[in-house]
N, C-alpha and C positions, 0 to 999 in steps of 0.2 A: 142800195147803190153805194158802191166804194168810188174814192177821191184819192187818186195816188200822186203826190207832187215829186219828183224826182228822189223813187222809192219810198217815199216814206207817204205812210197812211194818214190823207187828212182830212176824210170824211168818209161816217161809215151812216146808212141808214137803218142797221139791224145789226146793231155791235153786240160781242159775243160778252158775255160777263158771267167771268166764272165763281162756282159757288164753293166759296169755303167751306170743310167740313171739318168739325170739333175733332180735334183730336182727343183720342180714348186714351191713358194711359196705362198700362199694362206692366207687367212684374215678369215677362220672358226677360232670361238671364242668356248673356252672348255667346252662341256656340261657342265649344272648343275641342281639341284634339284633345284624348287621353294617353297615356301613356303606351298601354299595350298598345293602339294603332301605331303609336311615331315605332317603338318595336319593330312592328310586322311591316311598315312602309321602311326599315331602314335593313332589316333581314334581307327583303326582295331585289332593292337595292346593291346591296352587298351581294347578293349572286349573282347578278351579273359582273361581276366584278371578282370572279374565285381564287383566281391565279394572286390578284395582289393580295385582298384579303386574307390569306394564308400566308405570303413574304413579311406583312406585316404583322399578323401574330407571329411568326416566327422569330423576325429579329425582333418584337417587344417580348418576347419570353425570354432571352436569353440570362437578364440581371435574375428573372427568375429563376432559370436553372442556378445559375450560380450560387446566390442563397441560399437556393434547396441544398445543392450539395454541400456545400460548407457546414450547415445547419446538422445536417444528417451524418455527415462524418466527423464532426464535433461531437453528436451528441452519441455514434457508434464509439469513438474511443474512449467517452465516459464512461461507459457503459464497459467496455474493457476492464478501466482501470478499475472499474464497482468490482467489476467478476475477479479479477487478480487481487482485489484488494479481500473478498472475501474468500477464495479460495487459498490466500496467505493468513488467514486469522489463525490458523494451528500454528503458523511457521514463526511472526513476526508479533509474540502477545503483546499486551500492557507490560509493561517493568517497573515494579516499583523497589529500588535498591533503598538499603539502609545510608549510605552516603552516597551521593550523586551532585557531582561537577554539572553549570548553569554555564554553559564555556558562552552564552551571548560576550562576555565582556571582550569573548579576541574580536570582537568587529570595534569595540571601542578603542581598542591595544593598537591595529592596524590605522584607524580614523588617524587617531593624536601622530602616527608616526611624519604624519604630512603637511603638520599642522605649520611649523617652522621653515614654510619653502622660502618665504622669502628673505630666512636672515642670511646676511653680512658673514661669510665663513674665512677666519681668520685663524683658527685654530681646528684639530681635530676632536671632535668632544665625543664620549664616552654612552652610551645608551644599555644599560643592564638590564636589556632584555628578560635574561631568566631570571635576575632576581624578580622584576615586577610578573613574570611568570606566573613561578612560586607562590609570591603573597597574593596574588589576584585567585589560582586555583585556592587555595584556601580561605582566603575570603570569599568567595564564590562554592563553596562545598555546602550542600545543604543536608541536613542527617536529619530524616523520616522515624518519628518514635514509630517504629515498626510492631511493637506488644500490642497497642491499642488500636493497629490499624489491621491486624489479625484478630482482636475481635471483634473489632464491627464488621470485617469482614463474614467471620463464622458467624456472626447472629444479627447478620440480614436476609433473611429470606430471598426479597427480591433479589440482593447481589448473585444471589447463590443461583437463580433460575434462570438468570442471564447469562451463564457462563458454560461454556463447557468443559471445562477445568481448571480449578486452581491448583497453582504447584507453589510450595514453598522451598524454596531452596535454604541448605546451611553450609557452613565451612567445612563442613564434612567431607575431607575428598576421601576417592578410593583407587588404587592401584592394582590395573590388571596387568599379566604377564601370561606369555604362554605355556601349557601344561607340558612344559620340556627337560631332560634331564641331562642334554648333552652343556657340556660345563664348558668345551671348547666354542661355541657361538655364543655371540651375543644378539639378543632377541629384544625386539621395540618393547617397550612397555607407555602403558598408557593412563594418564592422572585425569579425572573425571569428578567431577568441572572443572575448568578453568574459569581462572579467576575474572571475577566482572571489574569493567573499567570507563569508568565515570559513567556509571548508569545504563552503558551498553552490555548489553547480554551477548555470551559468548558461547553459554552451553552448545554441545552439537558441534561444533568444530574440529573436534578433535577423531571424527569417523565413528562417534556414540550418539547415537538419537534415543534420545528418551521420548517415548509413547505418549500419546495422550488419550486416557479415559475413556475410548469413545467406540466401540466397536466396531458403528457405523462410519465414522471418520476412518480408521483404518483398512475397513475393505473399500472404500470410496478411493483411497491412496495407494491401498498395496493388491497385487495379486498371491495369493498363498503358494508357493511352487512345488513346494513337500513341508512333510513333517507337519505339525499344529504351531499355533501362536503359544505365547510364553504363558504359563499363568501363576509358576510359582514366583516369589523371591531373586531366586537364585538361576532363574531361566532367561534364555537371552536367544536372539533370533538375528539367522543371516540376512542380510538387503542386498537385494542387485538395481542396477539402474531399470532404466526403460529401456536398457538395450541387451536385458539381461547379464549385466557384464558386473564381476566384482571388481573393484579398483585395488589396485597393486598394494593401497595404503593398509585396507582392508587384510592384506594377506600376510605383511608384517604383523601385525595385531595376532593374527590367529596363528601367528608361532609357522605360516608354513615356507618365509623365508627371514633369513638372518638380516643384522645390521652388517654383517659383510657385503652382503648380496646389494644393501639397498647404497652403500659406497661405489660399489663397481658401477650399478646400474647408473649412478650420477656421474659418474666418470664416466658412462657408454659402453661399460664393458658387463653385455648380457648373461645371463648363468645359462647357458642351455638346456641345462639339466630343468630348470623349473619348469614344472606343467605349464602347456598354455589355455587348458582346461583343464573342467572338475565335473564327475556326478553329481549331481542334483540331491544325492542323498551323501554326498561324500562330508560335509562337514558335520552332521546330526549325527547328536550323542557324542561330540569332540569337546574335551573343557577346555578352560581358564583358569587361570589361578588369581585370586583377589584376594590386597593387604587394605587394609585400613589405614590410616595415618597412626594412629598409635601402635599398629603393630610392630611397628618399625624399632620400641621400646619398650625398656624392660626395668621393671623397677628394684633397690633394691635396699636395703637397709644400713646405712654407715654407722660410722664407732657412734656416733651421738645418739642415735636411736633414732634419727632422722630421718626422712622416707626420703631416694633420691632416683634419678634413673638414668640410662645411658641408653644411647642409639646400638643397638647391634646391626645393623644392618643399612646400607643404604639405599636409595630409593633407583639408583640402575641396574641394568640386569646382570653388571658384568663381577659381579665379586663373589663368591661363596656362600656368605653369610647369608645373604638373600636369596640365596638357591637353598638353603638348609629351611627358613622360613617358608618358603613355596613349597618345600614337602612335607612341611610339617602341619597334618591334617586339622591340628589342634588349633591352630593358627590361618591360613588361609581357606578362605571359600571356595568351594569350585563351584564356578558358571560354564552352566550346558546349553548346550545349544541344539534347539529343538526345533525347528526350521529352517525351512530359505524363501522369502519372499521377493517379489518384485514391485519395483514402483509403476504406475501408471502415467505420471504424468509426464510428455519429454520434455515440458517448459517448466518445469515447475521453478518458482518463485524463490524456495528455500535452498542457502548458499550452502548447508549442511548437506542436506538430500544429495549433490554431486561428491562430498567426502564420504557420507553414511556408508558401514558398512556392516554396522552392528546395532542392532535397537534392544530395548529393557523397558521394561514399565517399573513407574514407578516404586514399586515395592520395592525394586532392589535400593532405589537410594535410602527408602527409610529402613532396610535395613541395616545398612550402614552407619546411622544416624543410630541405631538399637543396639549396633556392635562397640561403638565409641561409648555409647551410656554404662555397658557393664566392664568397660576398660579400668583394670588395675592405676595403670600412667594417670588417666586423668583424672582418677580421682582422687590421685593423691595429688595433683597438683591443684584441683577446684580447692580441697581443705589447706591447700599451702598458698595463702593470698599473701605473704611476705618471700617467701622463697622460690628463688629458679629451683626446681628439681633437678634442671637438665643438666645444672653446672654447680646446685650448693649450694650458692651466693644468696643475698637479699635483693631485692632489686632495685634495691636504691644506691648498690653495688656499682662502681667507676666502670666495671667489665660490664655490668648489664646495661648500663649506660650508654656506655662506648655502642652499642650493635644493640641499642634499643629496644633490649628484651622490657617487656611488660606483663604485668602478670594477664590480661588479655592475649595479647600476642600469642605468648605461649600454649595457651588453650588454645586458639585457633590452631596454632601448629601440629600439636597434636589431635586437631581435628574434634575439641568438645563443641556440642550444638544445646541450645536450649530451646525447644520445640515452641515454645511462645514469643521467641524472640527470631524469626528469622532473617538470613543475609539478605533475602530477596524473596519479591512475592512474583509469580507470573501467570496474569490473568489472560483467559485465552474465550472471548466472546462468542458466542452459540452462532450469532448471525451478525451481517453488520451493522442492522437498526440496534439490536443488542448489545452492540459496542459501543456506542454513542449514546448509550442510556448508562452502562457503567459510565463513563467519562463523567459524563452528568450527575450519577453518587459520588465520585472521587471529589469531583468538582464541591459540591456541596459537601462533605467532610472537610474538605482543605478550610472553605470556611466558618465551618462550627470550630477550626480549631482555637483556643486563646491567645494572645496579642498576634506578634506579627507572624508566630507558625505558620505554612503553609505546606501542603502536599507536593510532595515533586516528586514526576512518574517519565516515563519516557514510550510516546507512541510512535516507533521507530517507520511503521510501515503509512502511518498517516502522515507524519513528515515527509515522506519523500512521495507521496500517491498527491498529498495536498500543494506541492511545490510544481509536480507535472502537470495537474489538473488546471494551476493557474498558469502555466504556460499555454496550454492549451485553449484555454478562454483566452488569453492574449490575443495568440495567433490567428482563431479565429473573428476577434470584433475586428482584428485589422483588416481582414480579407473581406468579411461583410463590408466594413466603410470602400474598399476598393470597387466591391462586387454593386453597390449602390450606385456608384458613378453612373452605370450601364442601365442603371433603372430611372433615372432621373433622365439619359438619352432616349429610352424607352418612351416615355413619356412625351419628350418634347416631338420623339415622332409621330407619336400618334398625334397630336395636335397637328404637324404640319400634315400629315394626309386627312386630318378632317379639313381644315384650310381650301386644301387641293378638291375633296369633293364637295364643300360650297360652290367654288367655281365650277364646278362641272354641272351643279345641279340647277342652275340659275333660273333655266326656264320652269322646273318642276316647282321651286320654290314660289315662282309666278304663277303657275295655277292654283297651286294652296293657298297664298295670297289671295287670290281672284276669287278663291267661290268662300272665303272669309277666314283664313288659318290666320293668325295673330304673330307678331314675332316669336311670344313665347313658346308658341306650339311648333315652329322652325327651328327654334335652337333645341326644343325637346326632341326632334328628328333626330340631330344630329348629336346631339346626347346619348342617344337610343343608340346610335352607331359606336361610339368612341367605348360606351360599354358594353357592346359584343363583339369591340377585337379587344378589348382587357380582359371579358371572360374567356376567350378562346385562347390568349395567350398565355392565363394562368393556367387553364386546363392543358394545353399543349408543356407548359413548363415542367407542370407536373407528374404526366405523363413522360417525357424526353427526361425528367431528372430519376423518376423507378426506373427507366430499361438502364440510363448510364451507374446504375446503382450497381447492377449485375457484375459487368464485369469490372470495377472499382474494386468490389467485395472479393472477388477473387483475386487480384493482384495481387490485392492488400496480405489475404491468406498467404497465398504463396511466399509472399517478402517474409510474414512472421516467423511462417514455419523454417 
């Protein structure tokens, strides 16, 4: 019997009494979601949902396009400048000159001119530019013992394997003219080499390319068009462009128009008469006529018994005397010409290759170098280390003074060479990891040498490849830091569309909830989410940055070409 006093129970005759049961306790550990499910629940998710899900990888790919391309056209025109930089290692060697100007001081020259902005000007005051010129290039001249740096050149192996030729250059020049007998024109003639200046090489400028070593570099560079390559001395081979075409400069040289011709022409006034072509076989088997520098001299015996000599002849083509030397067999060499080739490349790199019109290997210069050794002139001026030969005098002589003859000078003038001692060395590197491994012997001679000696060379094509390369890295971190902006917006949108599909999901998140999902395993959902529109947006970047690559690359081509 129950007792109910206004609802409440207060008397029961068979109250219910319930029985405790001991809790057991147990080691089950608290469900939880794994990750591959928050995946596959945020996949399912995400397809219904296709249209946005692709807007928003799309606009979060974009900082990625941008990167990619930047990235990839940086690292394509490096890749240029490798390929130009190595297909210029024939063109642009190492230079190591016997004196070489360190011209860093004109940035110090320029600095100090600005130093004084803010004096008081009350007077016009005086600034001796060229004198401190002057004294700065000469104090700034460095002079390489060139004997010892030829032979540790010649007895390094390694140096030797790395290169693929070395050329010794000397003061030797030589004088071509063409094989003409009309006395009424005057004909170009040509001095080979020209002289080098503060460390810059000049050779090749003048429409002569001298060959390098390599057989395989030459058919890589030229096409044969008739005739054979040169192989003696005395052999010497036509060059046409890439467009098959010889340059007018060219045609001065080979005697087949006058210094009239090239007056009028500068004036505008054309010759008609000149071919505007030539057969292919029309120049082969045509010579040259080549003087040496001491040919130029003749020695001869004065009342004292003393050895002396006198110029017969001068170095232009316009006087007699040197029209009598040029037929005289005895005296000048003749160079044949035993080809015509063609260049390959239409960009080529080398500012000589647009004047070339004549190439030689090197034999002929060391002939030249062989013809000056058995010269009369010089060797009576090597044994006369007190007297000018040229004029008589001593050289401590007021006239030799006055025009600075020295007993050096003079040798060079008459073109004496001493084969262990040369004017200049030029090292031309196999490949361009091989070039950067000489540098690295140079480098390490420079300092075996004693007190403050040091090497000084000139890498003309890495100066200016190294100069572009960091502009290049410039321009590109600056565009990365722009192109970042766009990936950092990236970012914060995907956040705000996960935001967005929290709120949409509120009731799902309640049933996961309800049958025992955990916070963590809810933010793992939508974790799972935020990282498969980040992989789909890199894949979509990367894919949108290959196809924009296509046509980039062609533009780009077309611009160069």
């Amino acid at each position: 019997i129950i007792k109910i006093l206004d609802g409440n129970i207060i008397d029961d005759s068979n109250p219910f009494v319930e029985e405790i049961e001991e809790e057991v306790q147990t080691n089950k550990k608290k469900a939880s979601m794994s990750f591959t499910t928050a995946l596959r629940l945020s996949f399912k998710n995400m397809l219904t949902k296709k249209a946005r899900t692709i807007l928003v990888s799309l606009a979060s790919s974009i900082g990625i396009i941008g990167i990619a391309l930047i990235l990839a056209m940086s690292h394509g025109f490096q890749k240029y400048i490798d390929d130009v930089q190595e297909k210029a290692l024939s063109e642009y060697p190492l230079t190591i000159m016997n004196e070489t100007v360190d011209y860093s001081f004109l940035t110090k020259m320029i600095r100090d001119l600005g130093n004084d902005n803010d004096k008081k000007i009350e007077e016009i005051g005086v600034n001796n530019i060229l004198e401190s010129l002057g004294s700065a290039v000469s104090e700034n001249t460095v002079e390489n013992d060139m004997v010892a740096l030829k032979k540790y050149i010649d007895e390094n192996e390694e140096f030797q394997k790395l290169c693929l030729d070395i050329k010794y250059t000397y003061n030797s020049k030589f004088y071509v003219y063409p094989d003409v007998t009309d006395e009424s024109k005057e004909y170009f003639d040509v001095v080979y080499p020209l002289p080098a200046t503060g460390g810059l090489n000049l050779r090749g400028l003048i429409g002569w390319t001298e060959f390098i070593d390599s057989e395989n570099l030459l058919n890589n560079k030229y096409d044969l068009l008739a005739g054979v390559w040169p192989k003696e001395a005395n052999e010497i081979i036509v060059i046409l462009n890439a467009n098959g075409e010889l340059t007018d400069l060219a045609l001065y040289m080979l005697g087949e128009r006058s210094l009239s011709d090239l007056a009028d022409s500068m004036s505008g006034n054309v010759n008609s008469e000149n071919p505007k072509s030539y057969d292919l076989e029309y120049f082969i088997g045509k010579k040259l006529k080549m003087l040496t520098a001491s040919d130029f001299y003749k020695t001869k015996v004065d009342s004292g018994d003393g050895i002396t000599a006198q110029q017969i002849a001068k170095y232009n083509s316009s006087n007699t005397a040197l029209l009598q030397l040029l037929l005289d067999e005895n005296v000048a060499t003749d160079l044949v010409i035993t080809g015509v080739v063609k260049s390959k490349d239409l960009n080529t790199t080398n500012v000589s290759a647009f004047l070339a019109g004549i190439g030689f290997n090197t034999s002929l210069y060391d002939l030249v170098v062989d013809l000056n050794s058995t010269s009369e002139v010089i060797k009576a001026q090597y044994e006369s280390t007190d007297i000018n030969i040229l004029n008589g005098l001593p050289f401590d002589d007021a006239e030799n003074v006055k025009y600075n003859y020295t007993y050096k000078s003079i040798l060079e003038l008459l073109g004496y060479a001493n084969k262990d001692n040369p004017e200049s060395i030029l090292i031309y590197p196999s490949s361009f990891e091989n070039k950067d491994r000489i540098i690295e012997l140079l480098d390490e001679y420079s300092d075996s040498l004693p007190g403050d000696e040091k090497l000084s060379y000139t890498d003309e094509l890495g100066l200016l490849m190294s100069s572009v390369s960091d502009i290049v890295n410039v321009v590109s971190y600056v565009l990365i830091a722009f192109v970042s902006v766009s990936l950092v917006v990236s970012s914060i949108m995907i956040g705000v569309i996960t935001y967005i599909s929290v709120l949409e999901r509120t009731k799902e998140i309640g049933v996961l909830r309800s049958i025992g999902a955990s916070k963590r395993d809810i933010s793992r959902v939508f974790n799972a989410e935020t990282l498969i529109i980040g992989f789909i947006s890199g894949v979509m970047g990367i894919l949108i940055s290959l196809l924009l690559l296509i046509p980039i690359n062609l533009i780009i081509k077309y611009f160069i070409k």
